[in-house]
C-alpha angles and dihedrals in degrees: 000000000000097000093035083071103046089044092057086042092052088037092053105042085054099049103025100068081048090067102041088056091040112164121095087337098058093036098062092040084061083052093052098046091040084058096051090044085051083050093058099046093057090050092053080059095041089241121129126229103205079078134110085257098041094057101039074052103053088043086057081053093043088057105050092045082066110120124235096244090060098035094090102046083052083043094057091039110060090023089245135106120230089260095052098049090050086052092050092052091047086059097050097052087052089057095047086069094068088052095052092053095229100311081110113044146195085260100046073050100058088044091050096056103037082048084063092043101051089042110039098039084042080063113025080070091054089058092045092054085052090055099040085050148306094246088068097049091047086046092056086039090050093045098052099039089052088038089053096051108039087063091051101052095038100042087053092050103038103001113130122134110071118239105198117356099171085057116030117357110202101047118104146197083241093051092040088056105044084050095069083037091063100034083057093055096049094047085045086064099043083051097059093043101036114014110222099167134051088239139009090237086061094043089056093046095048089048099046089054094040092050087051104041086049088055086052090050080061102052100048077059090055095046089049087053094048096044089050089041096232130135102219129012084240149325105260098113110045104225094012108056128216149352094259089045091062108043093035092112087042097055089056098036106046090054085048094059094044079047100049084041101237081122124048 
């Protein structure tokens, strides 16, 4: 527990102040913590990504992290638009296939490209809240973190009926639920202090989704970790894990919001 704390401490000191400067900063701290989240996510399939694959991978990633106010100028630039850039990544990882003479296959493929997919729109979004304003990026941190740990605390006290047991076993209904409940209290307070939201009604609406859909964000981590058979997505944060095990919910949140238009 001990170094769980230190570790958040130490973790917070370092990426808070980015976000509160936000601009170019923050937003290459995101592409550095998206790559070593990229990273994590070819180790859990034993694949490296100091590879052919891997790089033409992490550039499909590149592409879509980059933010809307400089999407133009990149655009203009290299004559393609962000999706086209990402396609024509996509082909050429199917050809390389061929190249690879099966070494690398149609599967390792799919996995590659949904890899750069899950990782770089989680957070691009990240990096278009920033943008859009601080308040929104505090509110989905808010969310998660009181979601987080109002199913921890709760589903220890009163949790006993499993979730979820083939995929995480110690989460609970009970947990699952006082989590919302908790998410809804704090929003609730940032609310009353720094209104985020045009009514409290829509405020409660957009948190109890977001709280689910972030617990949900946790749980497709924690499918990924089970299917792969390993404890943790890396070892960057002693007593916490990995990158991807700590912006799991975010990934799946911050998109939500742009989604449900509270952002954006």
């Amino acid at each position: 527990m001990k170094q769980r704390i230190l570790t958040a401490i130490v973790a917070l000191a370092l990426f808070v102040p980015l976000v509160l400067i936000g601009g170019f900063p923050f937003t290459i701290a995101i592409y550095v913590i998206a790559t070593v989240g990229l990273y994590e996510l070819f180790k859990m399939k034993e694949m490296n990504i100091l590879s052919v694959e891997g790089l033409i991978t992490w550039l499909a990633m590149a592409i879509l992290l980059i933010p809307s106010e400089w999407a133009a100028d990149v655009e203009q630039a290299i004559g393609l638009t962000k999706t086209e850039m990402t396609f024509a990544l996509v082909l050429l990882l199917l050809i390389y296939t061929v190249i690879a003479k099966n070494r690398y296959t149609f599967d390792d493929a799919s996995f590659s490209v949904l890899g750069a997919l899950y990782v770089g729109i989680g957070f691009y979004y990240l990096i278009e809240t920033r943008f859009f304003g601080l308040e929104y990026v505090m509110y989905a941190l808010l969310v998660i973190w009181s979601t987080d740990s109002g199913a921890y605390f709760i589903g220890r006290k009163i949790g006993k009926r499993k979730l979820w047991p083939e995929i995480s076993p110690n989460k609970t209904i009970e947990g699952f639920i006082g989590g919302i409940i908790c998410a809804i209290v704090f929003a609730c307070i940032l609310q009353a202090i720094y209104p985020i939201a045009p009514s409290y009604v829509s405020l409660i609406l957009i948190t109890i989704v977001a709280s689910i859909v972030g617990q949900l964000g946790d749980l497709v981590e924690s499918a990924l970790k089970r299917h792969y058979q390993v404890k943790d997505s890396g070892k960057i944060l002693p007593g916490h894990g990995g990158i991807l095990d700590r912006f799991d919910s975010l990934l799946f949140v911050l998109p939500l919001l742009h989604f449900l238009h509270l952002v954006g």
